[in-house]
Backbone as a ProteinNet text record, in pm:
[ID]
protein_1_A
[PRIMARY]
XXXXXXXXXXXXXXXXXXXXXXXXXXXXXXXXXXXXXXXXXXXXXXXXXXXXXXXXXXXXXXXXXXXXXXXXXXXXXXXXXXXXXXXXXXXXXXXXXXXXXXXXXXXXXXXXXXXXXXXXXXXXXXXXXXXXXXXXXXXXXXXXXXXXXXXXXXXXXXXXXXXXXXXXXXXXXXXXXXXXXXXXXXXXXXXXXXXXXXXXXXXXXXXXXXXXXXXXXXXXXXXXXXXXXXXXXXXXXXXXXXXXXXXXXXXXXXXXXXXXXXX
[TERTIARY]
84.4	0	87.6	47.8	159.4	139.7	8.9	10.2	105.2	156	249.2	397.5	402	590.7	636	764.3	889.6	828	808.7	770.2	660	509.5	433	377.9	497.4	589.3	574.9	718.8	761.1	654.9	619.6	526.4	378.2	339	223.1	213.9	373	425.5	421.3	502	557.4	408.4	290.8	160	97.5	105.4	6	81.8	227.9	272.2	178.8	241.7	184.9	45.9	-27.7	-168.9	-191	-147.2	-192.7	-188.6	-114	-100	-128.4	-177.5	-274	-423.2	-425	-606	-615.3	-504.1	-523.2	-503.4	-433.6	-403.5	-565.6	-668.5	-730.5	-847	-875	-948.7	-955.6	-818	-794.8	-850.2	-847.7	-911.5	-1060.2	-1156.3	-1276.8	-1259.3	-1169.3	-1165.9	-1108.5	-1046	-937.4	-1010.9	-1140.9	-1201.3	-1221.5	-1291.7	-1358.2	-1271.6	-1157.8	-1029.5	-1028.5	-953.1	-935.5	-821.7	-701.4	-570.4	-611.8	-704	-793.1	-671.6	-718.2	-617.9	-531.4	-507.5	-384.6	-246.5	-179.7	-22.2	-42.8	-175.7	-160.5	-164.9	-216.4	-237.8	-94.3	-43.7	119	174.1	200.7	248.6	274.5	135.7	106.3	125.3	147.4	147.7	362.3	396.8	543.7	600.1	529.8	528.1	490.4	410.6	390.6	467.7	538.1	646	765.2	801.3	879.4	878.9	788.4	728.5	822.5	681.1	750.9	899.7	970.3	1059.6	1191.9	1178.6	1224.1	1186.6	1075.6	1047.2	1083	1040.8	1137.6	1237.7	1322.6	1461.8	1514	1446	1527.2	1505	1409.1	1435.1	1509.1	1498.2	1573.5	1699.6	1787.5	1863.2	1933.1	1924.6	2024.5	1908.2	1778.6	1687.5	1687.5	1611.8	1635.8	1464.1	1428.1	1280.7	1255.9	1173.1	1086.7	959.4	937.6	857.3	837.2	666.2	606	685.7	657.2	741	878.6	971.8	1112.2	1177.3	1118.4	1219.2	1244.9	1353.1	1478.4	1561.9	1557.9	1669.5	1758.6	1896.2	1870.7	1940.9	1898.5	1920.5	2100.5	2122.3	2241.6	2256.7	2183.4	2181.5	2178.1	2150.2	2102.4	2022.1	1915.8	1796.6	1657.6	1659.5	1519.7	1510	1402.2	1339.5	1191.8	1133.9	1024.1	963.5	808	733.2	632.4	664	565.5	465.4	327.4	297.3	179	256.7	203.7	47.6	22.8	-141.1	-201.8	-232	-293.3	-464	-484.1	-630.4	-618.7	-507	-502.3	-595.2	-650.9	-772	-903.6	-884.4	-1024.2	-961.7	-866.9	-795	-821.5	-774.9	-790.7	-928.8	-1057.7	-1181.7	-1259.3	-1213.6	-1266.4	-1325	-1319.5	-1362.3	-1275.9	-1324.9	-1261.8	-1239	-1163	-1147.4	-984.5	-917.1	-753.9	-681.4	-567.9	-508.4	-351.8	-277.2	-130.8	-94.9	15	50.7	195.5	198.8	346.9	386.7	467.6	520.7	649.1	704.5	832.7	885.4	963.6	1016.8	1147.2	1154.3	1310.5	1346.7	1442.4	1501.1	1354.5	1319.2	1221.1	1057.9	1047.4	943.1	903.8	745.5	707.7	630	687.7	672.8	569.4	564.7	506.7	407.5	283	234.2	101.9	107.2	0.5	-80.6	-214.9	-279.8	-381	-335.2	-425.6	-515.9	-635.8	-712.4	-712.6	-635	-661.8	-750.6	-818.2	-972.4	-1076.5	-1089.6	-1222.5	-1108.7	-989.4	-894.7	-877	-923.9	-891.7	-692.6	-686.2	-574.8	-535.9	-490.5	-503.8	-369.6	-363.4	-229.3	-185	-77.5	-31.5	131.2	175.6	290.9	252.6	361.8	369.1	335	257.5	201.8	200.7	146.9	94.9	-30.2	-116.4	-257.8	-236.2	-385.8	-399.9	-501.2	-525.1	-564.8	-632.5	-766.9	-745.2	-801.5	-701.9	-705.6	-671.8	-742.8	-758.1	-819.9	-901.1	-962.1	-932.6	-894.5	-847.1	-966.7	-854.5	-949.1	-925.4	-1100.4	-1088.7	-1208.5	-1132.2	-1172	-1353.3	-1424.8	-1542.8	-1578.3	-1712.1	-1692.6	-1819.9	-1830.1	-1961.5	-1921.5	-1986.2	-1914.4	-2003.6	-2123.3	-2163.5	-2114.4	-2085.2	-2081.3	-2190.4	-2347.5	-2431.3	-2451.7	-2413.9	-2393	-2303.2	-2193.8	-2044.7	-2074.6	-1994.6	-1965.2	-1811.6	-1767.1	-1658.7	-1594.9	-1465.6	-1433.7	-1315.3	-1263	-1228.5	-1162.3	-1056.4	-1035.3	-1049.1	-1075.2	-1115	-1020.5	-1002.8	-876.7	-892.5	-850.5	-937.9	-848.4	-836.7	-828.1	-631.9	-577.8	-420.8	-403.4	-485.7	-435.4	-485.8	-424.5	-465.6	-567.1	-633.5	-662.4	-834.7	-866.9	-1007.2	-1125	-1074.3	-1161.7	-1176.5	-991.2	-1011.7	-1093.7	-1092.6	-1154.4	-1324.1	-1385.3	-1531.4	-1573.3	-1478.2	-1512.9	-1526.6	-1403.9	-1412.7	-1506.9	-1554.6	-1637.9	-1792.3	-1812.4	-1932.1	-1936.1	-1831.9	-1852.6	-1838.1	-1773	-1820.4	-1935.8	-2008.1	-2119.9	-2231.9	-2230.5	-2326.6	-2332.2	-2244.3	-2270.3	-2280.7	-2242.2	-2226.1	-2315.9	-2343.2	-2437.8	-2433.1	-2257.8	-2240.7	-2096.5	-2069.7	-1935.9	-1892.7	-1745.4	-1760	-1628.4	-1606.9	-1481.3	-1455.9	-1421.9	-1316.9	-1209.8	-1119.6	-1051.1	-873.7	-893.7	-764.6	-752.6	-615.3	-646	-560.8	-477.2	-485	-610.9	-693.8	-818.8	-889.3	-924.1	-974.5	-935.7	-784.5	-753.7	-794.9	-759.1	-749.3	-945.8	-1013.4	-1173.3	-1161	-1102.1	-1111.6	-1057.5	-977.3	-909.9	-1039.1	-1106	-1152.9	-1346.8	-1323.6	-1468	-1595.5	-1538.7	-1643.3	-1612.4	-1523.3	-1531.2	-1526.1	-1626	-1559.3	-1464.8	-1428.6	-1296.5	-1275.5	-1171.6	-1113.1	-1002.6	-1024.6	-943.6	-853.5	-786.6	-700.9	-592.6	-571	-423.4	-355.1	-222.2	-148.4	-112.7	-118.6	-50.8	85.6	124.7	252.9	291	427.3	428.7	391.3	417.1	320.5	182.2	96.9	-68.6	-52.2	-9	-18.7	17	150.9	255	176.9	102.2	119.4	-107.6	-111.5	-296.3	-256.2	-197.3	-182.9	-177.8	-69.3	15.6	-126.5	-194.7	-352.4	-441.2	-447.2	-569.1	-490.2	-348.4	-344	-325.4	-262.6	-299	-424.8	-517.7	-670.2	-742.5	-648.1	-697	-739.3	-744.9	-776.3	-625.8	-705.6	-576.8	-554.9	-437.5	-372.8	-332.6	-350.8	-259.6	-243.3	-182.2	-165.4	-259.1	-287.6	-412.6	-360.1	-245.7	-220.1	-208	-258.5	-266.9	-173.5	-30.1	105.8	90.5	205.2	201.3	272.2	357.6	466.8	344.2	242.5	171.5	215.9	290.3	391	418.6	533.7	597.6	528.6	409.4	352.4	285	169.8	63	-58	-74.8	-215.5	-245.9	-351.3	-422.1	-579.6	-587.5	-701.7	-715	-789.6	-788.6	-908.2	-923.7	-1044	-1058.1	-1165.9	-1176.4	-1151.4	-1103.7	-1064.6	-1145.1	-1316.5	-1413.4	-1463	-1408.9	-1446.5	-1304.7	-1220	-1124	-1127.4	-1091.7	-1088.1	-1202.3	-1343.7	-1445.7	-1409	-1338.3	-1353	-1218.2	-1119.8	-1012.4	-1034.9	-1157.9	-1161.2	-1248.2	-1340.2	-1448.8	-1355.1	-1210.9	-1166.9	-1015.7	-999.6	-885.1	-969.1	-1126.9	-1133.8	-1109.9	-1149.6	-1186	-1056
-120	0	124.6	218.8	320.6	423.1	451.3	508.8	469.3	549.3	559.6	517.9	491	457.8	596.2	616.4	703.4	795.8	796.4	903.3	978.6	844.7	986.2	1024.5	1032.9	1097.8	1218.5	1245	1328.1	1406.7	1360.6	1457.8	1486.9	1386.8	1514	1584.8	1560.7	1673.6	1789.6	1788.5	1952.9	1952	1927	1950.1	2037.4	1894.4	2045.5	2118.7	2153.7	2299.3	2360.1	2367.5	2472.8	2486.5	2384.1	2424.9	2482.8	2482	2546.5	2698.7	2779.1	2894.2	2899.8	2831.3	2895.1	2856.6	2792.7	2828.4	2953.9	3023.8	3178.2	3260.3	3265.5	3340.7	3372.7	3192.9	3191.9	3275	3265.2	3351.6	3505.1	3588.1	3687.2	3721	3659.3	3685.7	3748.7	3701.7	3724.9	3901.2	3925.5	4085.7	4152	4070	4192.6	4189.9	4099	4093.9	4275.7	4349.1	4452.8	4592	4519.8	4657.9	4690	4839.1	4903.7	4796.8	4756.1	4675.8	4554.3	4458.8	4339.5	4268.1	4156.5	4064.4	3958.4	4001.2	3937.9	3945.5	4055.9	4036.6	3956	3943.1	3874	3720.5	3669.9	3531.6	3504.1	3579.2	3561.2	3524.7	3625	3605	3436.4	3453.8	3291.2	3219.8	3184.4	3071.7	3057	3201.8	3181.8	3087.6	3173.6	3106.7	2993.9	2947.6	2814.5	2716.1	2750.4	2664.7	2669.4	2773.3	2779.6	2690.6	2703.7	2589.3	2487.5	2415.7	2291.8	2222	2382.9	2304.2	2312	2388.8	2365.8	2217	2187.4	2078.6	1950.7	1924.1	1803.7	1827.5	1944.3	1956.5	1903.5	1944	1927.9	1734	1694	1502.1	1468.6	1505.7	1432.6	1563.5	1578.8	1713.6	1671.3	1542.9	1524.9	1524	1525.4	1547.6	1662.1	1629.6	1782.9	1859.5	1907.5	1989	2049.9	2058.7	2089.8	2190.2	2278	2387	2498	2468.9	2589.6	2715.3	2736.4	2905.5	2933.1	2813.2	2842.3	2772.4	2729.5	2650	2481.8	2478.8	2339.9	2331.7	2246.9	2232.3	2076.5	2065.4	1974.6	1854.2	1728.8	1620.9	1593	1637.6	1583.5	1445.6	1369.5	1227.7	1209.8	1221.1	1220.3	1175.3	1097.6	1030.8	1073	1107.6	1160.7	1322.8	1358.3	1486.4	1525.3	1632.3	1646	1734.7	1740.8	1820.9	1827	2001.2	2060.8	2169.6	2187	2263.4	2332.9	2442.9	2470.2	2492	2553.5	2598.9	2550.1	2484.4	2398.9	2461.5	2562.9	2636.8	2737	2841.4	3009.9	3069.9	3093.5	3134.7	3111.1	3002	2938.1	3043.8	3045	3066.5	3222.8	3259.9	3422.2	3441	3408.6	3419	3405.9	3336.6	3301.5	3163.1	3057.9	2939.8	2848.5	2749.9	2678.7	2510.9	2531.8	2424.6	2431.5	2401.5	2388.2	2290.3	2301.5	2212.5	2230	2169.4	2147.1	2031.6	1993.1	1882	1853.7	1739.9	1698.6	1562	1552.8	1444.2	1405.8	1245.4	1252.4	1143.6	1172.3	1101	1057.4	902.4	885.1	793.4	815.6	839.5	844.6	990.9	978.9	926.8	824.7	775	793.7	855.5	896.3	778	801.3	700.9	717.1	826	862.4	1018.4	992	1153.2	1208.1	1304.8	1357	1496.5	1516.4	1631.1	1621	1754.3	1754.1	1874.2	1899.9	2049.1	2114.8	2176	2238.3	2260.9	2322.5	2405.5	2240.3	2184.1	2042.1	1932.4	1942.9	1874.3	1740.7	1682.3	1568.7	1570	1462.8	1457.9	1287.7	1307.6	1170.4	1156.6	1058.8	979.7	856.1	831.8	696	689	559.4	536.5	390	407.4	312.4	138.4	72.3	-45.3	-86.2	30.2	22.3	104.1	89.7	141.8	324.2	340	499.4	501.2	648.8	682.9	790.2	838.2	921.3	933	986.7	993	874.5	813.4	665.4	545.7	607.5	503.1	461	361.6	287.7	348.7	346	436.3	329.8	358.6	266.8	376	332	378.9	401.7	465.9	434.4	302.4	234.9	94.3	76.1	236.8	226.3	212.4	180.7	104.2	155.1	300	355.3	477.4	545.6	670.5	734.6	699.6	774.8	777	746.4	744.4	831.1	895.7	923.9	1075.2	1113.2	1277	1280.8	1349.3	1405.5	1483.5	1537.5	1684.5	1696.1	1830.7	1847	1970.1	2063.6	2213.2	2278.1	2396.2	2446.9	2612.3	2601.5	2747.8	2809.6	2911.3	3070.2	3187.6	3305.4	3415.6	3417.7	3392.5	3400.3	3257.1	3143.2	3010.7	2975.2	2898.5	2857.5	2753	2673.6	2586.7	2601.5	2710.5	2668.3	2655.4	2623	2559	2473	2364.5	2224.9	2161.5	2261.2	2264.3	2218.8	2282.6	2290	2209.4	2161.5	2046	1946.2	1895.6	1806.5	1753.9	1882.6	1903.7	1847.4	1883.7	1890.2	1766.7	1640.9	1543	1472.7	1499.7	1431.1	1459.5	1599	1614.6	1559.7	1515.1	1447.6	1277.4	1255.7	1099.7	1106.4	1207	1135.9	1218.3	1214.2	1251.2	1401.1	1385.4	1606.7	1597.7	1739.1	1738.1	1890.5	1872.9	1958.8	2016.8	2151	2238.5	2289.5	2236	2292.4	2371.4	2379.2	2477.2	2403.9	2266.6	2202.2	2117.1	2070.5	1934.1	1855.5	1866.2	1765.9	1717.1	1811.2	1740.9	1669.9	1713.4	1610.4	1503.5	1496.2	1352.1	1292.4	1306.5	1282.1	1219.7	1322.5	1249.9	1140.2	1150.4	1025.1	863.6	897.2	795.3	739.4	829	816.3	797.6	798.4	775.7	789.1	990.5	1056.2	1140.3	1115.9	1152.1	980.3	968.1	859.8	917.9	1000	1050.1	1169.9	1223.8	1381.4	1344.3	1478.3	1514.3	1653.7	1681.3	1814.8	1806.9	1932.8	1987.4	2053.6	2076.6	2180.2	2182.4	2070.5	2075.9	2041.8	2137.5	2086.9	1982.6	1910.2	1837.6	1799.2	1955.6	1966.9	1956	1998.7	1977.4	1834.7	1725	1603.9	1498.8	1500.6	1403.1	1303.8	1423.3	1344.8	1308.9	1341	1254.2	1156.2	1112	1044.6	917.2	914.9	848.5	768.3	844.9	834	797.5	791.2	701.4	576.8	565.2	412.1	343.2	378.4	308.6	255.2	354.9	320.6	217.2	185.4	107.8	149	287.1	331.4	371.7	434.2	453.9	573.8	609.1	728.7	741.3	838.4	799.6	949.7	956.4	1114.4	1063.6	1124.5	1143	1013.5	984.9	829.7	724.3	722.1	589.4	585.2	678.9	647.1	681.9	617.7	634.4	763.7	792.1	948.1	1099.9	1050.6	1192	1296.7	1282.6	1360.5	1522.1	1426.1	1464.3	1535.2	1474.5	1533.7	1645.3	1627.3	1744.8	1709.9	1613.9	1576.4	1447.2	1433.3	1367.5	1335.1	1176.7	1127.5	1049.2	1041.8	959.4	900.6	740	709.8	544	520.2	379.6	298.4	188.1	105.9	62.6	57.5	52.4	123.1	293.7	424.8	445.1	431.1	532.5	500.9	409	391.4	471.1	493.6	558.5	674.6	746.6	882.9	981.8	841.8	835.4	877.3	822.6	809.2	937.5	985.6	1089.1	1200.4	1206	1351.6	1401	1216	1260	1237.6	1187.1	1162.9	1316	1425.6	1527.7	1510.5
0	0	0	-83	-118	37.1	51.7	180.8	320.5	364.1	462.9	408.6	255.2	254.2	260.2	237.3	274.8	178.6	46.9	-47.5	-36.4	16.6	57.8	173.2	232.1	379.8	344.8	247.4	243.3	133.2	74.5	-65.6	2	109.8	163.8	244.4	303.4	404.2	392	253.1	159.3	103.7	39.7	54.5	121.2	230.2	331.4	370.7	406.4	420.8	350.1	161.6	138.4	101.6	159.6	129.2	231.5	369.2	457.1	441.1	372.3	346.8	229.3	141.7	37.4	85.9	183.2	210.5	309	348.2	369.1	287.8	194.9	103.9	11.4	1.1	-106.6	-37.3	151	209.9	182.5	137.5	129	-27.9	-111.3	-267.5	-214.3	-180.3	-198.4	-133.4	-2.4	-13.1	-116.5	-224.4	-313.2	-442.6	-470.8	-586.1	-611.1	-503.6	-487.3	-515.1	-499.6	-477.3	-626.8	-665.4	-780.7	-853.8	-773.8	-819.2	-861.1	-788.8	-828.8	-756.6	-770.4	-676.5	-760	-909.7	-1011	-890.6	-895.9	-824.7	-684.8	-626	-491.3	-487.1	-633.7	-647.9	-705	-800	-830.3	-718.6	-653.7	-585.2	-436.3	-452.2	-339.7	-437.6	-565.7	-625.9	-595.6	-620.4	-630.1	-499.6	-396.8	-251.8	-183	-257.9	-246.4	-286	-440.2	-505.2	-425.6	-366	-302	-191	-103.9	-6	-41.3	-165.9	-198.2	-210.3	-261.6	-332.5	-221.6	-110.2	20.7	81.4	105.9	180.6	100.2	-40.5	-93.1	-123	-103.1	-127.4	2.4	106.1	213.4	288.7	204	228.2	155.8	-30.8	-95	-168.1	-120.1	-171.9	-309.7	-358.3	-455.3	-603.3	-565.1	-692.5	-777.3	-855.8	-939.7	-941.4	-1026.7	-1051.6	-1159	-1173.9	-1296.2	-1216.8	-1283.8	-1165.1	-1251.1	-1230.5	-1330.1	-1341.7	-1210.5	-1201.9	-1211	-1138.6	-1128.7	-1222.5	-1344	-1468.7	-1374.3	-1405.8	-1433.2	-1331.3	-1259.6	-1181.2	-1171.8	-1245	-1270.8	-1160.2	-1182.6	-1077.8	-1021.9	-892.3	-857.5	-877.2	-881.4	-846.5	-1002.1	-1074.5	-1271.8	-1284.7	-1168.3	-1205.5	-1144.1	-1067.5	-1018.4	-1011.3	-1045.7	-1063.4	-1030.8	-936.3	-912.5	-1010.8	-1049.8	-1124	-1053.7	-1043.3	-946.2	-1027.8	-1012.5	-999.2	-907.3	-851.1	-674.2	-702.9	-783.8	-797.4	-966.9	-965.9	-1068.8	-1083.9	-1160.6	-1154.3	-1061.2	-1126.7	-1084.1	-1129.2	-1245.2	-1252.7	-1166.4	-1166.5	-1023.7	-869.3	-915.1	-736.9	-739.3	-854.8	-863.9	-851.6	-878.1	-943	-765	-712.2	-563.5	-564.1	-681.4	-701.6	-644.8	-532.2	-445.1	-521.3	-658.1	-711.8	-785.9	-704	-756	-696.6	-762	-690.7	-666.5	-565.3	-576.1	-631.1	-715.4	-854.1	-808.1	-756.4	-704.5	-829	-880.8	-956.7	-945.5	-918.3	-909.6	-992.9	-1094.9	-1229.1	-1171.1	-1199.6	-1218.7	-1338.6	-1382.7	-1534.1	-1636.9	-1602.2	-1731.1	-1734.9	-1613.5	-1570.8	-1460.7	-1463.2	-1306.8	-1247	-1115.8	-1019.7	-881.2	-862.1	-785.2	-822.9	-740.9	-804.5	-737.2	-673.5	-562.6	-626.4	-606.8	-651.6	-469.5	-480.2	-363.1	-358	-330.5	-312	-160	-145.3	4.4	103.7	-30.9	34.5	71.4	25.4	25.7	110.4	108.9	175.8	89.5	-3	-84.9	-107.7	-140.2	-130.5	-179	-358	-437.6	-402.9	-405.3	-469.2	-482.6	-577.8	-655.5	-678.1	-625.5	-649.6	-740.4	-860	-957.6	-882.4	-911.1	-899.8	-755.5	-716.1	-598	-570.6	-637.4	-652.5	-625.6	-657.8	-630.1	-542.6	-431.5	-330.3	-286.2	-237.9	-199.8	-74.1	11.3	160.3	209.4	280.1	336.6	226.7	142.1	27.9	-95.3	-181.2	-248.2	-391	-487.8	-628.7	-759.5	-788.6	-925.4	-1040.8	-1131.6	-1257	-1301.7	-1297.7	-1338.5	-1405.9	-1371.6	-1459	-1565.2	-1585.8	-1687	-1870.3	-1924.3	-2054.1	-2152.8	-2155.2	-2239.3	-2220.6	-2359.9	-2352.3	-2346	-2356.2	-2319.3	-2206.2	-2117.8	-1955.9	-1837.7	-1970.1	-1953	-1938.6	-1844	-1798	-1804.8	-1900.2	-1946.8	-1917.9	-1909.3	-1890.2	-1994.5	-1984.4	-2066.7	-2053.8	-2144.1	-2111.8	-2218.2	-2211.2	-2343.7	-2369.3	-2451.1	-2482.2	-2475.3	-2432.4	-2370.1	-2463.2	-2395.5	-2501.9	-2490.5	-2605.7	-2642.5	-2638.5	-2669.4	-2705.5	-2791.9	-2914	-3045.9	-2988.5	-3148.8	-3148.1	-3084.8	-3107.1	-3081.5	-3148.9	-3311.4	-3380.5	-3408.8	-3350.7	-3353.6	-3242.8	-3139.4	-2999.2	-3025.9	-3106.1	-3105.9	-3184.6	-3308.5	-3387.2	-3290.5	-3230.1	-3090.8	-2994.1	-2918.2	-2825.7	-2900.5	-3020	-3099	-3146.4	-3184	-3153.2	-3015.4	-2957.1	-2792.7	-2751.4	-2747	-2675.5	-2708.7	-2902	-2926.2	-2890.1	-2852.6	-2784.4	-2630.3	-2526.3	-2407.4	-2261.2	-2152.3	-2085.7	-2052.5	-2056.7	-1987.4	-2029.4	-2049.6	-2056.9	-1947.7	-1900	-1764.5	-1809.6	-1765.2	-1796	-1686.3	-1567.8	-1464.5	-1403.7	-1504.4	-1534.9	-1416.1	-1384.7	-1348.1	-1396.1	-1474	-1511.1	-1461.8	-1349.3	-1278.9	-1183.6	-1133.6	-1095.3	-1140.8	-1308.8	-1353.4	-1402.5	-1428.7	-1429.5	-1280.7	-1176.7	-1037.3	-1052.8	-1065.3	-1081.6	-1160.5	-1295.6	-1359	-1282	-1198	-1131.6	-1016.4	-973.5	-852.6	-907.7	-1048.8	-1105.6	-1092.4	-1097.9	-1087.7	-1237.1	-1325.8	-1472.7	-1512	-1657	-1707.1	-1803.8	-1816.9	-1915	-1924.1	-1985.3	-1991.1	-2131.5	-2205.6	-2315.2	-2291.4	-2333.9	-2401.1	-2465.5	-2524.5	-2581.5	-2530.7	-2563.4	-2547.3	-2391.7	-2302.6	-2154.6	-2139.2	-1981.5	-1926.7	-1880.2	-1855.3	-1765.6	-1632.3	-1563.3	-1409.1	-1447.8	-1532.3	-1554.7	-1533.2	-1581.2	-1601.8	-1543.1	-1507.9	-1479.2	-1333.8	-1213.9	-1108.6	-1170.1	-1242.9	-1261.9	-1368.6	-1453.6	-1518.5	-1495.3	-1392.9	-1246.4	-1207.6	-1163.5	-1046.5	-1140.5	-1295.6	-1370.3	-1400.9	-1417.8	-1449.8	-1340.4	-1236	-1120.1	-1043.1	-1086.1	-1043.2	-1133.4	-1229.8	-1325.9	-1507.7	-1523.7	-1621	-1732.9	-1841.6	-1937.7	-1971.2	-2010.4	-2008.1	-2136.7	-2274.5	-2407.7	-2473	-2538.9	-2641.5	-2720	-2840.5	-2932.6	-3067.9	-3031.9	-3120.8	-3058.2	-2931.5	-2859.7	-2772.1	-2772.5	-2738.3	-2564.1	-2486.3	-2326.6	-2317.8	-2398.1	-2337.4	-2344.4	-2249.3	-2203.7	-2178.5	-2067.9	-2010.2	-2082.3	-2154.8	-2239.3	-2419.5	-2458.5	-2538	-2494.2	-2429.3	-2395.1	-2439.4	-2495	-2550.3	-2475.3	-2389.6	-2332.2	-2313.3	-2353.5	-2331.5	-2236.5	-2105.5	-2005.4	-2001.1	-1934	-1935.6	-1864.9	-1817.5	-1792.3	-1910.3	-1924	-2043.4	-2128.2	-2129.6	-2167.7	-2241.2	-2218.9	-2325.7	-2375.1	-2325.9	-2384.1	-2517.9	-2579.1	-2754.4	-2784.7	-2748.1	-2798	-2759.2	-2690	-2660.9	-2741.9	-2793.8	-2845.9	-2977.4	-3041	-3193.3	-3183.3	-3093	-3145.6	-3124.2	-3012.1	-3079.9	-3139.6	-3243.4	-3308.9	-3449.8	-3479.4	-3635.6	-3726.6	-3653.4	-3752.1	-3836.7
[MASK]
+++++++++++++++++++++++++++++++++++++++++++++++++++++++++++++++++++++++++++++++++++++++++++++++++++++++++++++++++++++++++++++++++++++++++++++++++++++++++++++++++++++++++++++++++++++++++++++++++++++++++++++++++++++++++++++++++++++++++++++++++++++++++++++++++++++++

């Protein structure tokens, strides 16, 4: 059972640090919505501070790793093989907006392959996680894949491109075939959460383009461990590393696979 080994010791340690000070920080948004300045530089700011958090507290168990970190670039591995991918606030917009749906994105790769990988929400206190073939988790309870096998049954999610990102006419072709086969489709605005739902099978699947390694690395982790599948838009496992992801119980994914690579 991955719960209680040495790794997620230390990775929901450095967690709740810094969730504990971003569920004050996220208290303070709802007064700065109102202000003339708006509360952009104050969410910068806690997101910087939070990474920072992190990258103190697994620096200081494992000092010879390296990082990968939205905000602070590359850092690379003393050891040459293991590296964390962090990202502290996963749904800044939600965070900026006063919407209590984000997350912190811990991932830890060694040579290349992640092994371990935690998304946790502060505010609702959930808190997934999965170490390689040793199931996925969240909290105290053991996570499996949705086991429904129609897509007319299926609640989806998905992200959709907002204003300064291409691609949003391949976006609506997409969407316009998924929505016509399946029960709802949901735009959240984290996607490590919604991989993390998909694991815990309350999505039967999630699509997008154009993601980071921190968006991904530690939910990816948490749908194949729960039992489900993880692929880029040609079937392939290097998610990660592409940015294009389809996740899903093993029952839809080929169907959810084909409705948004045919266009």
């Amino acid at each position: 059972m991955a719960r209680g080994s040495a790794l997620w010791t230390v990775m929901t340690g450095a967690a709740q640090k810094a969730g504990r000070a971003l569920r004050r920080d996220f208290g303070e948004v709802e007064q700065l919505q109102v202000s003339n300045k708006g509360p952009s530089d104050f969410v910068s700011a806690a997101d910087i501070k939070a990474e920072k958090t992190l990258r103190t507290e697994l620096q200081k168990a494992r000092p010879r790793f390296g990082f990968l970190m939205e905000e602070g670039g590359e850092v690379p591995a003393e050891d040459g093989k293991h590296r964390w991918i962090i990202d502290p606030i996963d749904g800044t917009t939600n965070f900026l907006h006063g919407i209590p749906h984000f997350a912190i994105s811990i991932a830890l790769e060694m040579e290349g392959e992640v092994i371990a990988g935690l998304v946790y929400n502060p505010i609702v206190e959930e808190m997934f996680y999965a170490e390689k073939g040793k199931g996925a988790f969240l909290n105290d309870h053991r996570l499996r894949v949705s086991s429904r096998n129609r897509l007319s049954d299926a609640v989806i999610a998905t992200g959709i491109p907002f204003l300064g990102r291409p691609g949003h006419k391949p976006f609506l072709d997409q969407m316009g075939r998924v929505m016509a086969e399946v029960a709802g489709i949901r735009r959240m605005g984290a996607a490590s959460l919604d991989l993390a739902y998909v694991a815990a099978g309350r999505y039967e699947g999630f699509w997008e383009t154009g993601l980071q390694p921190w968006d991904i690395a530690a939910g990816v982790l948490l749908v194949r461990e729960a039992g489900g599948f993880a692929t880029d838009f040609k079937g392939g496992k290097d998610v990660v590393h592409n940015g294009n992801v389809v996740a899903a119980n093993g029952k839809l994914h080929k169907q959810i696979l084909d409705l948004v690579t045919k266009g």
